[in-house]
VOGU-3710 file (C-alpha; in Angstrom, 3 decimals, decimal comma):
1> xxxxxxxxxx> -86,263/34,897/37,734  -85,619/32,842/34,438  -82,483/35,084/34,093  -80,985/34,773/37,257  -81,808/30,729/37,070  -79,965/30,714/33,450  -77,216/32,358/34,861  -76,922/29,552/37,739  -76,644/26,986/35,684  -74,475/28,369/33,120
11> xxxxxxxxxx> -72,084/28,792/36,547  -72,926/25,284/37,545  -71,897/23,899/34,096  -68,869/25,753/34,434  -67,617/24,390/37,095  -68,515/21,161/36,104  -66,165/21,418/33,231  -63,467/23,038/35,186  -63,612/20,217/37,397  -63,354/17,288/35,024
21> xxxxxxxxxx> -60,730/18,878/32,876  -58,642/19,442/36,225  -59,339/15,677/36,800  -58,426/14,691/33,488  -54,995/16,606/33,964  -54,089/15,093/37,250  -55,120/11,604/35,617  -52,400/12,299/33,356  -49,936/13,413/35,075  -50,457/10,716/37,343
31> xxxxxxxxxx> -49,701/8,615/34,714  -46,836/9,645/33,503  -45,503/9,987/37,083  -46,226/6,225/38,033  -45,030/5,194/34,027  -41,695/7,352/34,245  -40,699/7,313/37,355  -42,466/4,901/39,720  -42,334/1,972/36,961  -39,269/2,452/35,453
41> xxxxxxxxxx> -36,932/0,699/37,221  -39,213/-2,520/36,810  -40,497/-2,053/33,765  -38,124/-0,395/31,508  -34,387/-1,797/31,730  -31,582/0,609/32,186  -29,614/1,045/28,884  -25,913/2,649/29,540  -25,140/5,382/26,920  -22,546/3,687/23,983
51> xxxxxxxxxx> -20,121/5,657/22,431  -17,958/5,141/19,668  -14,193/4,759/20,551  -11,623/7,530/19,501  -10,896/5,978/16,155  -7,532/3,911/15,691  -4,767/5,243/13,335  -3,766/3,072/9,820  -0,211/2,744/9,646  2,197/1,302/6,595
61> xxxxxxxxxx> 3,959/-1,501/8,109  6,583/0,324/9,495  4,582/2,797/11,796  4,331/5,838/9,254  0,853/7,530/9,805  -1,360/6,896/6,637  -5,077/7,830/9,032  -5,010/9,819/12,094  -8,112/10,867/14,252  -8,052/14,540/14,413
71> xxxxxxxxxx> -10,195/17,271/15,631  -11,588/19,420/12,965  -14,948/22,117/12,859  -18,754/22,605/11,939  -19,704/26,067/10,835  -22,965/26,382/12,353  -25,659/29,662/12,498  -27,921/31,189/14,926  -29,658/33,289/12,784  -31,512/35,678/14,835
81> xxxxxxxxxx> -28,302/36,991/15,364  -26,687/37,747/12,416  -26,246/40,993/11,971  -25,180/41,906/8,293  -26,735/38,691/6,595  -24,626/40,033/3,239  -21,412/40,650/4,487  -21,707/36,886/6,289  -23,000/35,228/3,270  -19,983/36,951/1,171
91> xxxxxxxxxx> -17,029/36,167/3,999  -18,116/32,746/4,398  -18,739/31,738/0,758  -15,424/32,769/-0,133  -13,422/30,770/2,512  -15,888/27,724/2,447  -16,048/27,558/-1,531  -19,968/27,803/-1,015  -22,076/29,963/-3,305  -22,918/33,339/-1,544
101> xxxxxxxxxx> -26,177/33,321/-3,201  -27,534/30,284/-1,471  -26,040/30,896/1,502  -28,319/33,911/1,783  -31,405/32,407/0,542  -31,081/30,138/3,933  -30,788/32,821/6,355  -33,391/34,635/4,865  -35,772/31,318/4,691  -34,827/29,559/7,844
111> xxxxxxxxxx> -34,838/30,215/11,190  -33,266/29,665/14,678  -29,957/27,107/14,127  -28,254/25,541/11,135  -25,441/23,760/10,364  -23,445/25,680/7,293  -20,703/23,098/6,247  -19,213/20,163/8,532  -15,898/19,166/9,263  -14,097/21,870/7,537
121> xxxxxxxxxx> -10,135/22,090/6,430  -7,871/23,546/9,579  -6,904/26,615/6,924  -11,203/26,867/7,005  -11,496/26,896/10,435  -8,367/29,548/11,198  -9,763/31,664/8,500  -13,206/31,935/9,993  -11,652/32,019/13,027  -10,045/35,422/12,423
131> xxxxxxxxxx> -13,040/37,103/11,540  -14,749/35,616/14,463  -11,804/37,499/16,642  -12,376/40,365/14,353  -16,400/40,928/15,449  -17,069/40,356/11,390  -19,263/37,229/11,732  -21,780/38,079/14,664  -24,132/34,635/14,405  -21,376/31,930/12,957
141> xxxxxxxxxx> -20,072/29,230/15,458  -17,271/27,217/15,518  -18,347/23,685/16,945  -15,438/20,676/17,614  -15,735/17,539/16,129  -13,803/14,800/15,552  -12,742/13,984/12,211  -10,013/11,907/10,222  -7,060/13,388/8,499  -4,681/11,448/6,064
151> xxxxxxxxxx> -1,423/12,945/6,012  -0,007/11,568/3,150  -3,489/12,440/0,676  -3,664/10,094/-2,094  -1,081/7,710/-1,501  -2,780/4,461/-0,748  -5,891/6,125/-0,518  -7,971/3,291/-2,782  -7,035/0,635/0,145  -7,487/3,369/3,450
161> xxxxxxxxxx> -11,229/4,055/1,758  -12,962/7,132/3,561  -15,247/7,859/6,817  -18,208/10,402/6,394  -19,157/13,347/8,340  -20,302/10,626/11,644  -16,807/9,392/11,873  -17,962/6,087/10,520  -15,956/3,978/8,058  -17,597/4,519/4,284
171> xxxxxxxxxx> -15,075/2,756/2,207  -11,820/0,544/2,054  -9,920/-0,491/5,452  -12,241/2,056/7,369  -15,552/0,698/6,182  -14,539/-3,570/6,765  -12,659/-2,470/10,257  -14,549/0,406/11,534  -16,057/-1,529/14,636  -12,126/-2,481/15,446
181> xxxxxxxxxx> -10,853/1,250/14,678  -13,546/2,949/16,565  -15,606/-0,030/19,049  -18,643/1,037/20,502  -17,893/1,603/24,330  -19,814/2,269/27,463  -17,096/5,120/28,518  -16,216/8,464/26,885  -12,528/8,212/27,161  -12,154/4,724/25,107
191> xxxxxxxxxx> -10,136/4,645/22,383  -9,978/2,280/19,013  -7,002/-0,203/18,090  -4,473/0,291/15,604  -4,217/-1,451/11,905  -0,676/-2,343/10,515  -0,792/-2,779/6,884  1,342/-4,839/4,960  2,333/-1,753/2,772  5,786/-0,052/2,932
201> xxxxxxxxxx> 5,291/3,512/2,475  8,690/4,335/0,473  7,588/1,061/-2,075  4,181/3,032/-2,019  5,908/6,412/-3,414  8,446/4,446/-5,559  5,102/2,895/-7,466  2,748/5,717/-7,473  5,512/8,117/-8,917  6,245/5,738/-11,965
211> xxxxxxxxxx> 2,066/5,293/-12,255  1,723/9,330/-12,421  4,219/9,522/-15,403  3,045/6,512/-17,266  -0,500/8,270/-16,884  0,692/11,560/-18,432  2,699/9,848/-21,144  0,579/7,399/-22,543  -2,944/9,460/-21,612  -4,596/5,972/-20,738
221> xxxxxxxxxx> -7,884/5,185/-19,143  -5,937/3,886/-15,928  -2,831/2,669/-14,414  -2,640/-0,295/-11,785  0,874/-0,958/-10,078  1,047/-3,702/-7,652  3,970/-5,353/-5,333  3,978/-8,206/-3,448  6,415/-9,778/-1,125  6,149/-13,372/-2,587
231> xxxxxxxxxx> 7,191/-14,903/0,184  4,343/-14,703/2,137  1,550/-12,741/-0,251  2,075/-9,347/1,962  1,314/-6,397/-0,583  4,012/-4,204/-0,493  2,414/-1,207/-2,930  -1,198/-1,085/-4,709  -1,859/1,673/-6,784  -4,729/2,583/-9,062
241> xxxxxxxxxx> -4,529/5,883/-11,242  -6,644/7,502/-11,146  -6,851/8,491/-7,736  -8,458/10,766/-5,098  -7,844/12,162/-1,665  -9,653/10,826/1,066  -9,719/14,199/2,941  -12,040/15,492/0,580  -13,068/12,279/-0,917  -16,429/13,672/-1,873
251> xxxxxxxxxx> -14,628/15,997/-4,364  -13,808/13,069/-6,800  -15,852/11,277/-9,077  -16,888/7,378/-9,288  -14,139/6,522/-11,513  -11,655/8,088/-9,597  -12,498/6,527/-5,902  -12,614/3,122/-7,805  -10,462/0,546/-6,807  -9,184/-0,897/-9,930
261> xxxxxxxxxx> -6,779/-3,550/-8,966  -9,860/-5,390/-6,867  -12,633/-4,773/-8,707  -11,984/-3,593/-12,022  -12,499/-7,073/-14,432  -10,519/-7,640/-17,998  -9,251/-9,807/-20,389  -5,238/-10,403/-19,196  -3,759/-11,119/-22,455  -0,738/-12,790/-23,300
271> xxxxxxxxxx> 0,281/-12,535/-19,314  -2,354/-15,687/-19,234  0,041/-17,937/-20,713  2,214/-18,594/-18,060  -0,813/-20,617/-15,876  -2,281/-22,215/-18,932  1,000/-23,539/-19,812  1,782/-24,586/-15,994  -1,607/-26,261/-16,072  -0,544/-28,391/-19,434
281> xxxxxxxxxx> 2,355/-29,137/-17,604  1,228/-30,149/-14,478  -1,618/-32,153/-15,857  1,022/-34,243/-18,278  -0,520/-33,112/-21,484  2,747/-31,534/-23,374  6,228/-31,443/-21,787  9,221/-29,139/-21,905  10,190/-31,035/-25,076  6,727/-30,989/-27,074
291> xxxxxxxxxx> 6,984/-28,795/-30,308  4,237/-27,051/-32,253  4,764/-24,975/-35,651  3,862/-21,545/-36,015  3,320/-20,362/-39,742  1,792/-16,767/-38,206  -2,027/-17,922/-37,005  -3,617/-21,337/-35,606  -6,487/-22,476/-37,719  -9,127/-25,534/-36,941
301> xxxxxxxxxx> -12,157/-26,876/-38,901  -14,464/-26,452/-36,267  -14,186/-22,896/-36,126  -13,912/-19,955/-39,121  -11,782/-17,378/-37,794  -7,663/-18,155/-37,430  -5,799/-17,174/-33,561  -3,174/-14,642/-35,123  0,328/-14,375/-34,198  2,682/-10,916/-34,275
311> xxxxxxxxxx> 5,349/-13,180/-36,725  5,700/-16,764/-37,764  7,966/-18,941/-35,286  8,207/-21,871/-36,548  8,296/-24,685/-34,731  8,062/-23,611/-30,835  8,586/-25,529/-27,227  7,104/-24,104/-24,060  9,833/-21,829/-23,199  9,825/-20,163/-27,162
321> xxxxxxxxxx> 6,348/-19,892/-26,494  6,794/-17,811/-23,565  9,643/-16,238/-24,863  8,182/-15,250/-28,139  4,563/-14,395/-26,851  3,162/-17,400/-29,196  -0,351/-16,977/-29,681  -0,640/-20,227/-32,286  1,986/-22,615/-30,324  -0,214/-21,551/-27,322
331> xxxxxxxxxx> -3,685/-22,507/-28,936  -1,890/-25,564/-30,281  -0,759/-26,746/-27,299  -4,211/-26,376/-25,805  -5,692/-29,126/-27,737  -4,033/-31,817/-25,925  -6,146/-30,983/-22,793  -9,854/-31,693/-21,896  -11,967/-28,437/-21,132  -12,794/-29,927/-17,849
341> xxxxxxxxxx> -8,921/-30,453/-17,415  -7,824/-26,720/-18,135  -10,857/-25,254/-16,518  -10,474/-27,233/-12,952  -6,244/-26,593/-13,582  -7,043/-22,705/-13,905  -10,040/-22,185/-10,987  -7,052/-23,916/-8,876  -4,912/-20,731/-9,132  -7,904/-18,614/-8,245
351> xxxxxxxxxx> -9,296/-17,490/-11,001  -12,887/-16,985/-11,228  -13,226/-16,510/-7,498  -12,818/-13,884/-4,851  -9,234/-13,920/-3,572  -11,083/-12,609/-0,029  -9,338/-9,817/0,741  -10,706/-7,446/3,782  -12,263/-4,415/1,638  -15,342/-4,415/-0,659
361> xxxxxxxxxx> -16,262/-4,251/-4,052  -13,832/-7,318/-4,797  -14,739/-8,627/-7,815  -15,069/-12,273/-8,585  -13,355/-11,816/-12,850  -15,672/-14,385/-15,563  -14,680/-17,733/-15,782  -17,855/-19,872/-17,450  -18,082/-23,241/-16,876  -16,567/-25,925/-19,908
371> xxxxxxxxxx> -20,651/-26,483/-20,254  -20,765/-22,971/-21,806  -17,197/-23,138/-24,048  -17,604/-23,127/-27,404  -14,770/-25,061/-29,594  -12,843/-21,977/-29,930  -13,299/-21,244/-26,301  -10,079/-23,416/-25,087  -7,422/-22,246/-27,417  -8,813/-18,351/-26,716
381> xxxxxxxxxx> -8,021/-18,571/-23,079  -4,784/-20,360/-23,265  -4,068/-17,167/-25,262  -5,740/-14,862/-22,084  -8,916/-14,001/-23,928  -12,784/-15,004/-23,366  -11,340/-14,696/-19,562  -11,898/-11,944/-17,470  -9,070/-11,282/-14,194  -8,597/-9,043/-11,417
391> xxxxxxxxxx> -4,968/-7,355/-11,048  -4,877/-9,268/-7,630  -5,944/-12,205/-9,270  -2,848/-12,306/-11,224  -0,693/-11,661/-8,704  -1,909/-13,954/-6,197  -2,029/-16,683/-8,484  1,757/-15,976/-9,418  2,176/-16,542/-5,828  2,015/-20,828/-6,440
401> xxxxxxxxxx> 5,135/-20,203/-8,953  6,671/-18,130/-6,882  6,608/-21,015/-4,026  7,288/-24,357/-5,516  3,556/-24,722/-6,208  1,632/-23,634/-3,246  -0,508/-20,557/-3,687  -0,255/-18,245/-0,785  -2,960/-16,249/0,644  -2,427/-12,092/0,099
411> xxxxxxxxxx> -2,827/-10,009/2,990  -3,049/-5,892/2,980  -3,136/-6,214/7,272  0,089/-6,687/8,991  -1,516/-6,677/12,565  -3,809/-5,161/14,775  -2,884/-4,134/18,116  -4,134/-2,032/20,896  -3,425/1,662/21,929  -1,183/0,120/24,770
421> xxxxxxxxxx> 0,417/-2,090/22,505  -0,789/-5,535/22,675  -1,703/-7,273/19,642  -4,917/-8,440/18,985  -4,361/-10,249/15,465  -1,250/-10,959/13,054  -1,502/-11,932/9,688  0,570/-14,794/8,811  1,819/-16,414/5,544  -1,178/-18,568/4,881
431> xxxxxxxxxx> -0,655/-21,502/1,995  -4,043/-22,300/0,580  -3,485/-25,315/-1,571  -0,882/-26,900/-3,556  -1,419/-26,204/-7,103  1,574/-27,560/-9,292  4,004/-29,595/-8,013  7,651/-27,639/-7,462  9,417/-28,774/-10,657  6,554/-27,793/-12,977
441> xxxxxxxxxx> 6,720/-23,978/-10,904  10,182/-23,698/-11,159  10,316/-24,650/-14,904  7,851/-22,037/-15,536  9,836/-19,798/-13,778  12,956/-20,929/-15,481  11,060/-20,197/-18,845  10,081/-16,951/-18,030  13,752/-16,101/-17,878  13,931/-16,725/-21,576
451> xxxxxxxxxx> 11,360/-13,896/-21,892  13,922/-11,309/-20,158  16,729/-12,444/-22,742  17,713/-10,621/-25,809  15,069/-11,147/-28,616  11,626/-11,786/-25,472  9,067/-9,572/-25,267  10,111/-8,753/-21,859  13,750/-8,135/-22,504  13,250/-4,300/-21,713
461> xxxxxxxxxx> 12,275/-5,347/-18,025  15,503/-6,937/-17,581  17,978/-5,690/-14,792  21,439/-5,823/-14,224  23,315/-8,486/-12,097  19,714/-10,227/-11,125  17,714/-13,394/-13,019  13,967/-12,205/-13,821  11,324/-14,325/-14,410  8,645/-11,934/-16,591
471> xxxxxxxxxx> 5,561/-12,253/-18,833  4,320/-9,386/-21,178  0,820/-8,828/-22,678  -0,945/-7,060/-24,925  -5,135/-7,189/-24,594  -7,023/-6,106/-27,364  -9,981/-4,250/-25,022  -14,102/-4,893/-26,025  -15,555/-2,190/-27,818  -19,045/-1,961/-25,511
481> xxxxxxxxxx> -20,734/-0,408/-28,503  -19,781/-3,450/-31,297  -18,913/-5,954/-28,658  -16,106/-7,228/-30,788  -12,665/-6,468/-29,935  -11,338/-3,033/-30,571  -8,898/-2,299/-33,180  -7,279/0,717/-31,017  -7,809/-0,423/-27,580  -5,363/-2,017/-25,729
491> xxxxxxxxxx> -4,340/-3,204/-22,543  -0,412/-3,623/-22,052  0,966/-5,544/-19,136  4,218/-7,375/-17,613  4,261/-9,220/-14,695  7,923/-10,023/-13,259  8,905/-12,209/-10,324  12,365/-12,243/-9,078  15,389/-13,320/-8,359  14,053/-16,611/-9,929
501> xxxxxxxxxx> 16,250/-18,783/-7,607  14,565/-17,723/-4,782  11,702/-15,342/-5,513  11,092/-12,321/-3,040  8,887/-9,802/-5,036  6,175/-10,010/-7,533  5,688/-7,245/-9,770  2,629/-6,519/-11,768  1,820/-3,392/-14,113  -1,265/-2,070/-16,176
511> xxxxxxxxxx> -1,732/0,133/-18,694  -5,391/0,350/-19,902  -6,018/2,001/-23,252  -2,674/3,850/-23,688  -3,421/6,057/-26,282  0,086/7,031/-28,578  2,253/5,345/-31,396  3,567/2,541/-27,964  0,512/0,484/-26,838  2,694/-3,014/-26,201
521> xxxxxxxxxx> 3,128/-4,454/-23,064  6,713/-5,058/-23,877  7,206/-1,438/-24,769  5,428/0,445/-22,132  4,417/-1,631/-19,011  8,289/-3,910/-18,969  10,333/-0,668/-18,513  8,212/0,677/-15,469  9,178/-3,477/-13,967  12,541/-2,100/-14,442
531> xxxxxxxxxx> 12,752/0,949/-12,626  10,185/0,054/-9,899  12,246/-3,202/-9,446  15,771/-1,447/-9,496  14,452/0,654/-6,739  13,129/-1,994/-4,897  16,686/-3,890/-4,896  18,257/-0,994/-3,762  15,920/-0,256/-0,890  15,414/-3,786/0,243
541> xxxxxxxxxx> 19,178/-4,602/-0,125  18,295/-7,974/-2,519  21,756/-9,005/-3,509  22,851/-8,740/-7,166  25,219/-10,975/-8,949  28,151/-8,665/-9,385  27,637/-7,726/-4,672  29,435/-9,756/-3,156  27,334/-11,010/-0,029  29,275/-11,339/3,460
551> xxxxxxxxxx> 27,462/-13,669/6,323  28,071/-12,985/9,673  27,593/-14,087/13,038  26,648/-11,370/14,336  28,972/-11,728/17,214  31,847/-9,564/17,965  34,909/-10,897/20,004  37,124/-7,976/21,578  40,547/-8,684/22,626  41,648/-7,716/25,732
561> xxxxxxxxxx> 44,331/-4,735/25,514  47,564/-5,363/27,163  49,697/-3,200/29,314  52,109/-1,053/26,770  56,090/-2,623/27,516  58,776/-1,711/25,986  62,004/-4,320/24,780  65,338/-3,313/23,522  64,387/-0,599/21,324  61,639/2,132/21,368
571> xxxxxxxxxx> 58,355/1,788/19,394  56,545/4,279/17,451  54,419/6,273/20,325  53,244/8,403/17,483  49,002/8,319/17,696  48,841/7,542/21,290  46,630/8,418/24,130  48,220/9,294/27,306  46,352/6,385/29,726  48,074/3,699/27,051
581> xxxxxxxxxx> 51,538/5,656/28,117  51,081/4,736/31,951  52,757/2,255/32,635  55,570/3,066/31,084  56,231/4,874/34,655  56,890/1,465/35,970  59,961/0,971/33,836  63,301/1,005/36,008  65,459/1,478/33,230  63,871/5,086/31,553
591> xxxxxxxxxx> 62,678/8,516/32,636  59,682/9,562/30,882  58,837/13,281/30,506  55,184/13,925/28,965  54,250/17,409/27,819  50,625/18,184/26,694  47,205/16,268/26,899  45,771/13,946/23,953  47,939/11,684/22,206  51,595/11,763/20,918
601> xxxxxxxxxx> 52,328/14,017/17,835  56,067/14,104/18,476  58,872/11,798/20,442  62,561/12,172/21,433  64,703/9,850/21,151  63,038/8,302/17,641  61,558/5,140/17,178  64,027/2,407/16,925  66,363/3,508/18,989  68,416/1,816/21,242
611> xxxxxxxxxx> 66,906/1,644/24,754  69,992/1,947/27,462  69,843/2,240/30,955  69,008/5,701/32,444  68,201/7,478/29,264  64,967/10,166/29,366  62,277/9,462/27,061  60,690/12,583/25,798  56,775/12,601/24,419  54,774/15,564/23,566
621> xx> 51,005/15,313/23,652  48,542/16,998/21,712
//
């Protein structure tokens, strides 16, 4: 009886539990049903899917393709399927330059799917693709994705930047415009805008090409090439050596994706002394007439150590100074302004600040305030030292001599516009302030021109037939491990702008570290101004002195053509077409016999002759 009760209750309890856990079950599914579906429309708000645009192309300013969206491959792996896990890890670390070793050590430690290497090269892809046809990869997959190709590889490559395996903008142009190259969109089939930059491709290869050889001749740390339409701060070329290709960006090291005209900060040199000498001029502290003398150094009591110059000068004006690279007339000539004067005079041309352009890592240069100068500290930057720059520093600042004072804005965008063509933003010559007036920019101009003569530093940039404005330096470099200055490291420079009448380019080179017997600025950077500016002429079609230049209208006025009629004696018919011969039918006095089609190689009578009533005029066409 107690056995068969037991076993009653035992049932009883079982049921009991099979009950409530049913219950529980329904409760939750009940749950979810009323949360998920019953609830949702007023509880949780619909959210459309977003996708990300096709991405927009970069173009140079003329339309050439510098990024294009393209469709390139993952490698992926189902591994249960993989037959010969070997011969797989073997084929596909060979085409994918991935060790075969660790390739196996994943198929034999994972499972199920894995991605093996994404975004691959199209030579990759076809490769793989071959052996797929070929049964020799049983388990690899071949999966599209988008990706971004860049046609031309390295050139420009430092401004374009880089996207990562998302598609998404990483560096450069494509990281600070990725939402307008690829905008998030509610649709599949959207696609981004397109960026114009302000670069001209053939300027572009022109620069770089001079940059590569300067790089393998003078083994420096770095060369830096810029060129700028002065007119309205549009960069025509930027180039930083060492370089990298954004396809396979990830291949290069720090040094090589930086971006050394924007970030990169240094101490200018003797380049410097055409703004400190426009801001002594502008202020009224010398004129083009004040003198200083030049035994070889500038010494003062309140500091130890002498400013050296390369020779003794004597006594020097401005444009000697320039001309001869100065380094005492230019310390001299610093005296005769406050600190306060020649530091708000030089953060007027930019220096010290960001110049704002649309890609990151700009850097801002060091520029400490007069509170922080020591007495040395004025005559040392008049000379381009205790002063750190940016190359586009430089250049933009040469922008207010280039234009009668006003310092222009510099732009690397052209315009944006849409796939269907409509433009969504244009970059426009943009004058930021006026920082010397236009006769104190144009005689700094004019006094560069001295430097381009026989006996300046910058006389090897000169060029035929056209007046240069140029400036030459030569930076001794810190030593981080003494921080003093280096006694073989060098930075050489020369920055040109021309023709000085009416400047159209500005031309900047620099050489950091050259290592060789030629480490001037003078020697090394002028004659790459030279060639790069020769070409630049030529391709731009900037007149020269010995061209003669020819304005038209560009109207063309065409003079009706009158009926051929002949007088008393017969032209030349020689050279002409048949239809011009017509009407010569309508004279009473000939007969005309034509022979052939084209225009007349032979006539009978000649030309000249008589022309009597009756007589047969022969022509034969061919």
């Amino acid at each position: 009886m107690k056995k068969g009760f037991s076993e009653k209750r035992n049932l009883r309890r079982f049921s009991l539990f099979s009950i409530f856990t049913a219950f529980v079950i329904l409760l939750i599914l009940w749950k979810y049903f009323t949360v998920m579906i019953l609830e949702r429309p007023d509880k949780i708000p619909f959210e459309e899917s977003v996708y990300a645009a096709e991405r927009g192309p970069i173009l140079d300013r003329n339309g050439r393709v510098l990024a294009i969206q393209t469709r390139l491959y993952t490698v992926s792996a189902w591994i249960p399927n993989i037959i010969d896990r070997n011969e797989t890890a073997l084929l596909l670390g060979r085409i994918l330059d991935i060790d075969p070793d660790n390739l196996l050590d994943d198929f034999d430690s994972k499972r199920g799917y894995m991605f093996i290497k994404r975004k691959i090269s199209p030579t990759e892809s076809d490769r793989i693709q071959q052996h797929l046809d070929e049964g020799k990869l049983k388990g690899i997959s071949l999966e599209p994705e988008y990706g971004r190709s860049y046609p031309e590889k390295a050139i420009g490559s430092h401004l374009l930047g880089y996207v990562g395996t998302d598609n998404t903008g990483l560096n450069g142009i494509e990281y600070t415009f990725d939402d307008v190259l690829a905008p998030k969109s509610t649709s599949k089939e959207s696609y981004g805008n397109q960026i114009y930059l302000t670069i001209d491709l053939n300027i572009q290869y022109m620069a770089e090409k001079l940059a590569r050889e300067a790089f393998e001749t003078y083994n420096p740390d770095s060369v830096m090439i810029l060129a700028m339409d002065s007119r309205n701060g549009n960069m025509l070329a930027w180039v930083s050596i060492p370089e990298f290709d954004p396809n396979t960006f990830y291949s290069f090291s720090e040094s090589e994706r930086m971006n050394r005209p924007l970030s990169m900060a240094y101490e200018p040199g003797s380049v410097f002394k055409i703004f400190s000498l426009a801001s002594l001029l502008e202020t009224g502290s010398v004129t083009e007439e004040s003198s200083f003398f030049c035994d070889g150094a500038y010494e003062h009591p309140s500091f130890p150590e002498s400013i050296n110059c390369l020779g003794v000068h004597h006594w020097v004006n401005p444009r000697l100074i320039i001309k001869y690279s100065c380094n005492s007339g230019a310390a001299a000539a610093s005296e005769s302004i406050s600190n306060q004067g020649m530091y708000d005079m030089l953060k007027s041309f930019g220096f010290g600040t960001q110049t704002q352009l649309p890609i990151p890592g700009e850097s801002s240069g060091l520029f400490r305030s007069p509170d922080r100068w020591s007495a040395r500290s004025k005559p040392t930057i008049s000379i381009g030292q205790e002063i750190s720059v940016s190359a586009i520093q430089m250049v933009t600042a040469a922008t207010a001599l280039a234009n009668k004072g006003q310092l222009l804005k510099p732009h690397i965008i052209d315009r944006v516009i849409t796939q269907e063509g409509k433009i969504i933003k244009e970059y426009e010559r943009e004058a930021l302030r006026e920082v010397l007036s236009p006769r104190v920019a144009s005689s700094i101009l004019e006094m560069m021109t001295a430097s381009v003569e026989t006996g300046g530093t910058a006389h090897r940039a000169k060029i035929e037939g056209i007046r240069m404005s140029a400036k030459t330096g030569t930076a001794q470099i810190i030593d981080p491990a003494t921080n003093s200055y280096s006694h073989d490291a060098f930075l050489a420079s020369c920055l040109s702008i021309f023709p000085t009448d009416n400047p159209q380019i500005i031309l900047y080179v620099v050489i950091e570290h050259p290592r060789g017997e030629e480490i001037y600025g003078g020697r090394i950077a002028a004659p790459i101004v030279k060639d790069l500016g020769e070409q630049i002429i030529t391709y731009l079609g900037i007149p020269t002195e010995n061209e003669r230049v020819l304005e038209h209208s560009g109207k063309i006025f065409i003079t009706k053509k009158q009926p051929l009629r002949l007088g008393e004696i017969l032209p030349d018919f020689t050279g002409m077409p048949k239809r011009d011969l017509l009407p010569l039918f309508q004279d009473p006095r000939i007969h005309l016999s034509i022979t052939g089609e084209g225009w007349v190689i032979r006539q009978n009578p000649g030309p000249g002759t008589k022309i009597t009533e009756g007589m047969t005029i022969e022509l034969e066409l061919e």
